[in-house]
DOLORO-721631 format. One line per 10 residues: number of its first residue (from 1); their letters; for each residue x, y, z of C-alpha. Coordinates in steps of 0.2 Angstrom, whole numbers, plus 5000, padded with zeros to 4 digits. Each point is the difference from the previous one (the first is absolute). Example, Ala and Ser with C-alpha at 12.3 -4.5 7.8 and 13.67 -1.06 7.14 Angstrom:
BEGIN
1 = as = 5062/4978/5039 | 5006/5017/4997
//
This chain:
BEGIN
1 = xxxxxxxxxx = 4212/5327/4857 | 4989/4987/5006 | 4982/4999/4993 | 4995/5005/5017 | 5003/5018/4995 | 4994/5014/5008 | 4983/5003/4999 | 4998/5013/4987 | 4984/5011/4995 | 4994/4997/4988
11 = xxxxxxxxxx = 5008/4986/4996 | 5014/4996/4989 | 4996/4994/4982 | 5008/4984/4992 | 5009/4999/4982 | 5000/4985/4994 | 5007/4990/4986 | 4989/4983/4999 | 4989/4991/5012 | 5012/4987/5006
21 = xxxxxxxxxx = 5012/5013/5006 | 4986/5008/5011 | 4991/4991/5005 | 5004/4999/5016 | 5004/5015/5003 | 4983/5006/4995 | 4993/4986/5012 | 5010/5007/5015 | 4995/5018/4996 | 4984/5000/4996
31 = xxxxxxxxxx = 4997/4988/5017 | 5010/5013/5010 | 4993/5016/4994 | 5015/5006/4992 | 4997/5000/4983 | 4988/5011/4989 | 5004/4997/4983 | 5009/4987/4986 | 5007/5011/4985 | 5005/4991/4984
41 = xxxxxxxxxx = 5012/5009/4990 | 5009/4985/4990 | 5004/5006/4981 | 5015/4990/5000 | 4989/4985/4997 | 4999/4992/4984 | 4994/4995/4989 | 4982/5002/5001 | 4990/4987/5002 | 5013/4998/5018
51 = xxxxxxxxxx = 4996/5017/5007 | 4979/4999/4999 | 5004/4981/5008 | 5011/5009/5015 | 4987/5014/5001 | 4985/4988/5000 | 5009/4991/5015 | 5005/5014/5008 | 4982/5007/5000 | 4994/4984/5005
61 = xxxxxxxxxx = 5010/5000/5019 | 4995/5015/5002 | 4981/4999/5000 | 5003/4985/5011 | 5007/5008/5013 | 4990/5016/4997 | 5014/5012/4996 | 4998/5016/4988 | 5011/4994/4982 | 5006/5013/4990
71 = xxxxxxxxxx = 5005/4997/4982 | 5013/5014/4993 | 5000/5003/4980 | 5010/4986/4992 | 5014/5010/4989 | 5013/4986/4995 | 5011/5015/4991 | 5002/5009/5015 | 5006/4987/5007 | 5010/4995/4986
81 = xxxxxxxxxx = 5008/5018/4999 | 5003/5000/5017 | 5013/4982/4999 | 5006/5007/4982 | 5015/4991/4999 | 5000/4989/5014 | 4994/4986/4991 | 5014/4988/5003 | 5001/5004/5017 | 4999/4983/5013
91 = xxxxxxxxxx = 4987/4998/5011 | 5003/5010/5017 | 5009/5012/4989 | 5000/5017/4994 | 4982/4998/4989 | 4990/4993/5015 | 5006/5015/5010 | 4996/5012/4989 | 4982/4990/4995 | 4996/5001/5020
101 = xxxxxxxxxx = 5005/5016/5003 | 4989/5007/4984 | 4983/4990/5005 | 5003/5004/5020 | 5001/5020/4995 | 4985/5000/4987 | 4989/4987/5015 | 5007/5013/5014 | 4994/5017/4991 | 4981/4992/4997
111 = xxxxxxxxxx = 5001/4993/5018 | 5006/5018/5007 | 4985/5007/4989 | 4989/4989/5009 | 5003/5006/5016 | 5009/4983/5006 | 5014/5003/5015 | 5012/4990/4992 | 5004/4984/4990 | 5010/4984/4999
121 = xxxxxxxxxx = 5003/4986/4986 | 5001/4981/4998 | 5012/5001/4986 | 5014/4992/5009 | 4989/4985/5006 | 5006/4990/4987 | 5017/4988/5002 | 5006/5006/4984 | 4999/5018/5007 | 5010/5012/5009
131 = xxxxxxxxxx = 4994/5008/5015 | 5011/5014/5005 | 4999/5003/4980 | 4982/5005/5002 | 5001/5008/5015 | 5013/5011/4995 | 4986/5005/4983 | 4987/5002/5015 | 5009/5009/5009 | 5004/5012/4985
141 = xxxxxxxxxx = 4983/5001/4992 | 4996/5007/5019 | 5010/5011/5001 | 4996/5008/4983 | 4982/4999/5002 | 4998/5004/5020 | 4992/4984/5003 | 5009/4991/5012 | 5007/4982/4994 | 4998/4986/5015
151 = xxxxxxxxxx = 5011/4988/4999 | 4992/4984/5005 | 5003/4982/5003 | 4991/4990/4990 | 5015/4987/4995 | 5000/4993/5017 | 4997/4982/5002 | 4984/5000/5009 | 4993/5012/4984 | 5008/4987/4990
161 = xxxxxxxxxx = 4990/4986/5006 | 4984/5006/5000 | 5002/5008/4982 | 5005/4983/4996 | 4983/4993/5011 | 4989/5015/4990 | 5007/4996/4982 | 4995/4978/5004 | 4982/5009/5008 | 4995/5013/4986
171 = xxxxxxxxxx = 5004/4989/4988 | 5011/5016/4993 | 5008/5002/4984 | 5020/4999/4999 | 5010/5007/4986 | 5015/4994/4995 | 5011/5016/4997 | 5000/5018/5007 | 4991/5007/4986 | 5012/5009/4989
181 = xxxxxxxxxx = 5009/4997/4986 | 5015/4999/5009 | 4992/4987/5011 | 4990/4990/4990 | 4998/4991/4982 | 4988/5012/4992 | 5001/5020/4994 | 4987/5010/5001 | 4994/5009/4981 | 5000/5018/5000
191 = xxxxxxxxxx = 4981/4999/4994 | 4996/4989/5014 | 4998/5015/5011 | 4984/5006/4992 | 4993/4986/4999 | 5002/4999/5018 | 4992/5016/5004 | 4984/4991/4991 | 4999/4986/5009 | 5003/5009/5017
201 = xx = 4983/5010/4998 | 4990/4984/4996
//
C-alpha cells in the first residue's frame, strides 16, 4: 500500500523500531494528517545503555515533529521467551519473524485500547530486513487483536532519500546492529531489566 493510504479516523498509529527507520514516515504522516501516534515496543534491544540511546532518539523526532510517543514496558525476557531457541537463526530468518510478530501484537492490543483505527510498522525499512516478513507478522497480530495491519510503503525509493536527507538534517543517531543478540555484538543481562524500569521513570 502506498503511504497515500486512505484517510482513516482517527488515524492509524506507528510502531516503530529506531528513529532512522521512521523518520520519514513520521515526516509524511504527520504532514498529511494520517498519523496519531509513534508506539515503541522494542525489548529485543540490548544491552542497555543501546535501548535508552534508541528510546532517547526516538523520543527526540517525535517532539520535533509534534507526534504523540508512547513508550511500552521494556521486558527483555519476554522477548527472550518468545525467540527461545532461535538463537542461531540468520538474519531474515525464523527469530526476526517471530520477534516482529510478538512486538506488532503486544504494540497493536495497546493501540486497539487506545481507540486508534488501525496501525502500520517501519520494521522492514531497513536493507537488512525483510518486508513481506513483517507484513506477514502485521498482518497476523491484526488479525488476532482486531486491529487492522496497513501494509504501507515505506521502502520506496523516494522515502529512501529523504530518510537519507532527514538522518544528514537531524543530525540522527545510527546504530550499527538491529538490536538483539542475534544481531549484534552485546547480550543483554537478565538484571538489566530492572534497572531499566528505574531509569524509565527518571
Amino acid at each position: 500500500m502506498p503511504v497515500e493510504a486512505k484517510v482513516l479516523r482517527p488515524p492509524p498509529a506507528l510502531v516503530s523500531c529506531c528513529a532512522p527507520c521512521s523518520v520519514a514516515a513520521i515526516k509524511h504522516l504527520s504532514e498529511t494528517k494520517q498519523l496519531s501516534m509513534v508506539v515503541f515496543y522494542n525489548p529485543n534491544i540490548s544491552p542497555l545503555d543501546e535501548y535508552i540511546k534508541r528510546r532517547d532518539e526516538q523520543r527526540r523526532i517525535c517532539r520535533a515533529f509534534k507526534v504523540p510517543f508512547y513508550e511500552l514496558p521494556y521486558e527483555p525476557e519476554v522477548w527472550r521467551a518468545a525467540v527461545a531457541g532461535l538463537e542461531n537463526e540468520p538474519e531474515r530468518g525464523r527469530r526476526c519473524e517471530k520477534c516482529f510478530y510478538m512486538r506488532l501484537k503486544k504494540a497493536a492490543e495497546f493501540i486497539k485500547g487506545e481507540g486508534i483505527s488501525a496501525f502500520t510498522s517501519c520494521f522492514g525499512v531497513s536493507r537488512h530486513k525483510d518486508e513481506k516478513q513483517v507484513a506477514r507478522a502485521g498482518e497476523l497480530a491484526g488479525k488476532e487483536t482486531g486491529l487492522p495491519y496497513l501494509d504501507m510503503d515505506f521502502k520506496s525509493a523516494t522515502e529512501q532519500k529523504l530518510r537519507r536527507e532527514l538522518i544528514r538534517k537531524m543530525n540522527i543517531y545510527r546504530q550499527n546492529y538491529c538490536g538483539c543478540q542475534g544481531g549484534g555484538p552485546a547480550h543483554l543481562r537478565p538484571q538489566e531489566s530492572d534497572a531499566l524500569r528505574d531509569v524509565l521513570t527518571l
